[in-house]
C-alpha positions in Angstrom: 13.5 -55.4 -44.3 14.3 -58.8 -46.2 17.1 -59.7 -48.6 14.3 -58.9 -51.7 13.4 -55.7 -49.7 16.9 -54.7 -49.8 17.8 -55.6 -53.3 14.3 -53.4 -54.4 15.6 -50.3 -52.3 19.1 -50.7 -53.9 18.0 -50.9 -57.6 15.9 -48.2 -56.7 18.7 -45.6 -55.7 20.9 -46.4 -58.3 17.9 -46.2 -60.9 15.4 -43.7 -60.8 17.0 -41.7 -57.5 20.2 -41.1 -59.5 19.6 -37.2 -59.5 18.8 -37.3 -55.2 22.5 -38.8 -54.3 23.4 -36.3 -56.7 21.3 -33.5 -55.0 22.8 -35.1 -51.4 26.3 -34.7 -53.1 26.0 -31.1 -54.2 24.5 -30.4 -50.8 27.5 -31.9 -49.0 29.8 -29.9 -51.1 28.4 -26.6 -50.2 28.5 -27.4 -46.7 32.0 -28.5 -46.6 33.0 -25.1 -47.9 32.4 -25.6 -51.7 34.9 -28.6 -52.0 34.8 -30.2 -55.4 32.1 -32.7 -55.3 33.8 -35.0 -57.5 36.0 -35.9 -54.6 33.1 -38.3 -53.2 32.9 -40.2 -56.5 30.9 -43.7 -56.2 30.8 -42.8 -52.3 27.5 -42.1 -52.0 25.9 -45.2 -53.5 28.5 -47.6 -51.7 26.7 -46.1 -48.4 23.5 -46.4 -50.0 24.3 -49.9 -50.9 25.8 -50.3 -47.1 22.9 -49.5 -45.9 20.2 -51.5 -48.2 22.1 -54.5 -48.6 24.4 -54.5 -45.3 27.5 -55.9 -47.6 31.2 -54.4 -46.6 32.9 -52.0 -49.0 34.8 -53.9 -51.7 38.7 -53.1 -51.9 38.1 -52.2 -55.5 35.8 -49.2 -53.9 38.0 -48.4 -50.7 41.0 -48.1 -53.3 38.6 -45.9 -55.7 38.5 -43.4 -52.5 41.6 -43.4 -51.6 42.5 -42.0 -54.9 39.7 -39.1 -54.3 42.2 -38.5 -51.2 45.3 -38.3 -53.4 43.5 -36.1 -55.8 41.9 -34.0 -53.0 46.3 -33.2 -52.2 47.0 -32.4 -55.5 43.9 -29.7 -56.0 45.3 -28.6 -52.3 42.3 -29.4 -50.2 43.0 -29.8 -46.6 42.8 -33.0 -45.2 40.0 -31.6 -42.7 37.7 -30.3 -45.4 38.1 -33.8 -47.4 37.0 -35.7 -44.2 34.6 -32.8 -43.5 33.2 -33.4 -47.2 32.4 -37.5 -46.1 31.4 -36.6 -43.3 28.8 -34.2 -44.2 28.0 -36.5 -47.0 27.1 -39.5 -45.1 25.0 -37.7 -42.4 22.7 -35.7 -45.3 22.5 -39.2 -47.3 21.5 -41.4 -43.8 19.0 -38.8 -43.2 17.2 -39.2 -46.4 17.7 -42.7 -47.2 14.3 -44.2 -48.5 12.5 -47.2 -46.0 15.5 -47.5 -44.1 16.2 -44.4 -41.8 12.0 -44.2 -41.9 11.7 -48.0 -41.2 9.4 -48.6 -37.5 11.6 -52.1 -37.5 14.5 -51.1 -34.7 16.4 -53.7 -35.8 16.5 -52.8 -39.5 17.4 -49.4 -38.3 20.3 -50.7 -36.1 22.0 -53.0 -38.7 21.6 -50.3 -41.6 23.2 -47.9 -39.4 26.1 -50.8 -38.3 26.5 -51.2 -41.9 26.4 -47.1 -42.9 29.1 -46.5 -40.1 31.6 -49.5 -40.5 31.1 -48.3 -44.6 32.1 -44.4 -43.2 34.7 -45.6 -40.9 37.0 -47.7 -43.7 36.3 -45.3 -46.6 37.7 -42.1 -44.3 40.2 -44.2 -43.7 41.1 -45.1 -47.5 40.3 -41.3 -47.8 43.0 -40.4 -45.1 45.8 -42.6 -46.1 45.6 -42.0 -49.8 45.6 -37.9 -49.3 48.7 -38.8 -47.0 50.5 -40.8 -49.3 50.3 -38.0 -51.7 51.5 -35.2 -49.8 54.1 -37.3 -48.9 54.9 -38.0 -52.4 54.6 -33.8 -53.5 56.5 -32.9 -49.8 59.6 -35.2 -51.3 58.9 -33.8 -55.0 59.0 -30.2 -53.6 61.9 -31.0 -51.3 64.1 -32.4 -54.8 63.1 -29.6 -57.0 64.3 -27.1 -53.6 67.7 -29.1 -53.5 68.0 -28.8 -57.4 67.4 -24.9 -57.6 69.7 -24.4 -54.7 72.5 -26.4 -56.1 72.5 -24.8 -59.7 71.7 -21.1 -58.4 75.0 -21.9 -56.1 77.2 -22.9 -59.1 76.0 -20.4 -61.2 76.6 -22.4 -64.6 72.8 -23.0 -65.4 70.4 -21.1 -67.8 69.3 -18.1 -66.1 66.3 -17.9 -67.7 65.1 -21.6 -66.1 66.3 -20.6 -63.1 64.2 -17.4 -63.3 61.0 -20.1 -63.8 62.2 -22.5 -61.0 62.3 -20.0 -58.6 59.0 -18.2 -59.1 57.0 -21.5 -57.2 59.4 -20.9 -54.3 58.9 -17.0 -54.4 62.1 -16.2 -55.1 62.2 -12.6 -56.9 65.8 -13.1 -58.8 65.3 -9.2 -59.8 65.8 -8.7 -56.1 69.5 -8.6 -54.1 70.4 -12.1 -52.4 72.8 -13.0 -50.2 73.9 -16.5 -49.1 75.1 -17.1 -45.6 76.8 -20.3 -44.7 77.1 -22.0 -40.8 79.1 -24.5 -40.0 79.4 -26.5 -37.4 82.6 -26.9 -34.4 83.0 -30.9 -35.8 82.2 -30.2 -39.2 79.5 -33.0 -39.1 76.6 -33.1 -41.5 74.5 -35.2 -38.7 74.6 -31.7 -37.0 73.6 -29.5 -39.6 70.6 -31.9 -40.6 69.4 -31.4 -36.7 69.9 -27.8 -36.4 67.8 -27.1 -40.4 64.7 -27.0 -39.4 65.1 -24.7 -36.0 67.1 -22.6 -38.2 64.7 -22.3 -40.8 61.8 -21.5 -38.5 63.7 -18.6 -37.0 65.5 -17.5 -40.0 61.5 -17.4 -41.7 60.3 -15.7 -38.6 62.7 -13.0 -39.1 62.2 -13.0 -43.5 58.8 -14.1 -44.1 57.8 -17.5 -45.2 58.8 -16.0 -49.0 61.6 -15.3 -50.7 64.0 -18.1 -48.4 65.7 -21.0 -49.3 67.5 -23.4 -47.0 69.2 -26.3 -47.3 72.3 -28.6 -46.2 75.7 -28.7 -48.9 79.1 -29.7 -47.9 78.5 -30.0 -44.4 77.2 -26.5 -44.1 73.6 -25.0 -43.6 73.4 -22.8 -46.7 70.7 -19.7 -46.4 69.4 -17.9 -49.6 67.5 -14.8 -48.1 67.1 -11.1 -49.2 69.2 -8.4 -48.5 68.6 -6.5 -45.7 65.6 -9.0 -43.8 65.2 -7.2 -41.0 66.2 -3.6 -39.9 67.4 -4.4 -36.2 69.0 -8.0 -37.1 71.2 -8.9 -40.4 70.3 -12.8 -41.5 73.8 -13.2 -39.8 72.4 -13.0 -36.6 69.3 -14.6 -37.0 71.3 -17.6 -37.5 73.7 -17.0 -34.7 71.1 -16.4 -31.9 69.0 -20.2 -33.1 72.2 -22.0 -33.7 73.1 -20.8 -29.6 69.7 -22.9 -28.9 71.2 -25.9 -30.2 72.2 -28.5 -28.3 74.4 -30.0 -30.6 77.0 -28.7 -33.2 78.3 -25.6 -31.3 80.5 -23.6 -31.4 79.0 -22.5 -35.0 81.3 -20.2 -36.9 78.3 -18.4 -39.6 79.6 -16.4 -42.9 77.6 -14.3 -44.8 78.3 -13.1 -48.6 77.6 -9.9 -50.1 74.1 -9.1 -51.6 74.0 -9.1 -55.4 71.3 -8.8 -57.9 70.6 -11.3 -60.5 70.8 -14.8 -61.4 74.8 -15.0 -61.0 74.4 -12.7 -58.2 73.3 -15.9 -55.2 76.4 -18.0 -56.7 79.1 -14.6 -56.5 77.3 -14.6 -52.9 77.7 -18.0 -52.0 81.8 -18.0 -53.5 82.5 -14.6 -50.8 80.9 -16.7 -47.8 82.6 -19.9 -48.8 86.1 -18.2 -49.0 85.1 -16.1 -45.5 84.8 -19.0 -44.0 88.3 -20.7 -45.2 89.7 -17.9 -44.3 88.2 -17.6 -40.6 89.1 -21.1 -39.9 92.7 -20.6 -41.0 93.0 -17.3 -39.2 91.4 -18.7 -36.1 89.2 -15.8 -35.6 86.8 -16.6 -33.0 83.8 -13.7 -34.7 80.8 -16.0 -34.2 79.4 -14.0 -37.5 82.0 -13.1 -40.2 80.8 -10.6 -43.3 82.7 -11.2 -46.4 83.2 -7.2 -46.3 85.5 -7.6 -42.9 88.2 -10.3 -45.0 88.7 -8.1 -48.0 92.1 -7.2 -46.6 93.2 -10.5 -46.4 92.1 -10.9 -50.2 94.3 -8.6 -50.9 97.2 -10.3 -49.6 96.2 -13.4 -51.2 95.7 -12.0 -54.7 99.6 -11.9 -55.3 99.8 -15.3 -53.8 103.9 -15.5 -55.2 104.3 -12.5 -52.8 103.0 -13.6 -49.7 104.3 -16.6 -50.1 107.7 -14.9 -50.4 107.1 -13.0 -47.7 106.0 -16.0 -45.3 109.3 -17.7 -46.3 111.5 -14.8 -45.4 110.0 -14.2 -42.4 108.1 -16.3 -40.5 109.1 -20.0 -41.6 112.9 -19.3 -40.0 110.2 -19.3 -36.9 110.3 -23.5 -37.4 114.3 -23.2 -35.9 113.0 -22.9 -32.5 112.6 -25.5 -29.6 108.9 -26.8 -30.5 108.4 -25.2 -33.3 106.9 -22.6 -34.7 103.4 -22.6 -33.9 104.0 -21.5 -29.9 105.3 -18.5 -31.4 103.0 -17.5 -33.9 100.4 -18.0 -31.5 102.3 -15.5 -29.3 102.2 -13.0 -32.1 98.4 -13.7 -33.1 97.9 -12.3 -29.2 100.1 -9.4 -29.1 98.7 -8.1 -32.4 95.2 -9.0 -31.7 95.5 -7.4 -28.3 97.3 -4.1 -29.4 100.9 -5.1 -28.9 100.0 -4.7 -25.3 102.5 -7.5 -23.1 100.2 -7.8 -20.3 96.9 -8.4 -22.0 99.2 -10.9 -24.5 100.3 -12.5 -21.2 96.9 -12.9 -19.8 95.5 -13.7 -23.1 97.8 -17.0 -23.7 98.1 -17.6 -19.8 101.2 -16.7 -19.4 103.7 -14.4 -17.5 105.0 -11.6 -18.7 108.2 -12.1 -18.7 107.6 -15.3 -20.9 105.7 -13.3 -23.3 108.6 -10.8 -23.8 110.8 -13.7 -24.0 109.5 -15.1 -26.9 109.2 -11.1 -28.5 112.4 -11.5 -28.0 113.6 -14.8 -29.4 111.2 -14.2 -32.1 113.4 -11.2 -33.3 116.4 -13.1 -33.0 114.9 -16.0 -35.8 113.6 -14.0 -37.7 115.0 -10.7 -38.3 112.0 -8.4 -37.5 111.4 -7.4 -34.3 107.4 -7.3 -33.6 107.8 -4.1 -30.7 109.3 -2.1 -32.9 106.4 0.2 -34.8 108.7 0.1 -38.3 108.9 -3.7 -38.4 105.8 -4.5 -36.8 103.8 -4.7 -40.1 106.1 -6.4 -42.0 105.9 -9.4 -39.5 102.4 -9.5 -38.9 101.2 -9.6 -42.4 103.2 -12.1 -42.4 101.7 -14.1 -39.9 98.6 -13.7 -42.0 100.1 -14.9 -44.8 101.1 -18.0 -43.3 98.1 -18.4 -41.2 96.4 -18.2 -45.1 98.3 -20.4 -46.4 98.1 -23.1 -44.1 101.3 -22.6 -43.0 103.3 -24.9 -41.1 100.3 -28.0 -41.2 100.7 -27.2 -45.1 103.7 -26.8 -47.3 104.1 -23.2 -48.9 103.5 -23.2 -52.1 106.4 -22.4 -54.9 107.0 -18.5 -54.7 107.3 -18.7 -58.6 
């Protein structure tokens, strides 16, 4: 076929075969699974035009596809079924193009089809990298409007009734009782948090449903929004725990888990519980790997009257800072012997020491302070305490004026 040939067939297709590339469009859609057929666009006739004229795509056209890729994202058609679409548009079009795929003339045959498939090859491409760009673009949209939701339902300060809107993309029933749980890291590094999301998420989603969860990074902290209750043999609590062991980095991870609570405050009264659980298991050095804000609510009680305990630290613990290395060898002693049921021996084997050091310091603790921790009448005096001051940051921090 000459250049005059070529010319004629192309002037023919876009004139008075106009409603067969439309036909060869429709037909392409069905077959791809009923994809919308404007995706292809001007496809069609820059294939035709491939193939009758043997010119390259222009980047005008290429750039023309690549936004049928972007809008094939945003309408939330796979990126196989947009390819499929091409695809299945280029073979049905080849297959009926008029004197070329009839010609007798090999040759003509061979370069139409060179033309057809280098036209195929850089338009999927174009197709490919503009539905990529856009997912990218919605992926980092979705992941900012996530970030935003979880930060205001945390503070609890916004309007509930936007929040009530936010949340219904993300699935989040706000009629239904939340809890947050929080898991923090041994080095407190954010580095190891980001690492650890995504296995976290996947098991925590496992466990859920992919519905109804929102995770995310604040402060350091992995920060889980989930339902009450997700699962009847494992509490979110240990969800986390048993993916955060899998970790290679991070660990020991110390994981706190707030109350449930309907309604839109409810997430940000959960979030407050597991935030102050897990100030308070740091300063008590409990070594629970999973810490319910239900299990501290004695030791919000002694904080509550913070002028009280604070008295009570001063009269009888900080006289504990008179002995040779100071205090904190003894209170460790007496974080033992309570924790092991005022029991010497376990203390002893506990701190890795003898017994008769252990019953030593008993001893010379009773001398400083006043209160000696083996007798039954004393004993709670002293080790609330030791509480106290373990609450109040006591002897790294100051105590605060018992006023």
């Amino acid at each position: 076929m000459g250049q005059a040939q070529r010319r004629s067939a192309t002037t023919e297709i876009r004139g008075n075969d106009a409603a067969w590339l439309s036909r060869v469009a429709h037909e392409a859609s069905r077959g791809a699974g009923g994809i919308p057929v404007e995706l292809l666009g001007d496809y069609l006739s820059l294939l035709a035009d491939a193939a009758a004229t043997g010119r390259k795509p222009e980047r005008a056209e290429l750039d023309a596809v690549g936004m049928h890729g972007r809008r094939a994202a945003e309408l939330g058609v796979s990126a196989g079924h947009a390819v499929q679409l091409y695809l299945s548009a280029s073979w049905r079009l080849w297959r009926e193009l008029p004197d070329v795929a009839r010609s007798q003339d090999s040759e003509v045959v061979r370069k139409a089809a060179e033309a057809v498939l280098r036209a195929v090859d850089r338009a999927v491409a174009s197709l490919a990298e503009g539905y990529t760009a856009a997912r990218r673009e919605m992926v980092q949209r979705e992941e900012t409007l996530r970030r935003e939701l979880i930060e205001d339902l945390l503070r609890g300060d916004a309007d509930v009734g936007g929040l009530v809107e936010r949340a219904e993309p993300f699935g989040l029933d706000m009629g239904r009782p939340h809890q947050v749980a929080l898991a923090a890291p041994a080095a407190g590094r954010l580095t190891e948090t980001d690492a650890a999301l995504g296995q976290v998420e996947r098991a925590v989603v496992q466990g859920i449903g992919d519905r109804d969860v929102l995770i995310a990074t604040k402060d350091g902290y992995i920060v889980v929004v989930a339902p009450a209750d997700p699962s009847p043999t494992r509490t979110l609590g240990e969800l986390m725990r048993t993916e955060l062991g899998r970790t290679p980095r991070g660990g020991p991870w110390r994981i706190t888990v707030g109350r449930p609570y309907a309604g839109g405050y409810g997430i940000a009264r959960s979030y407050e519980e597991a935030r102050e659980a897990l100030t308070m298991a740091v300063r008590l050095r409990l070594d629970t790997p999973v810490i319910h804000a239900e299990q501290l609510l004695i030791y919000r009680v002694l904080l509550r009257d913070q002028p009280a305990i604070t008295d009570l630290v001063q009269t009888v613990v900080t006289p504990l800072a008179r002995a040779r290395g100071g205090p904190e060898p003894l209170l460790a002693t007496l974080d033992a012997y309570f924790a092991t049921g005022c029991v010497v021996t376990e203390t002893a084997r506990k701190l890795h020491l003898s017994v008769r050091a252990v019953t030593y310091r008993l001893s010379r603790i009773a001398s400083l302070s006043g209160y000696d921790p083996t007798d039954p009448a004393q004993r709670f005096t002293i080790h609330a305490a030791v509480l106290g001051a373990r609450l109040l940051g006591w002897p790294q921090r100051e105590l605060p004026t018992a006023t």
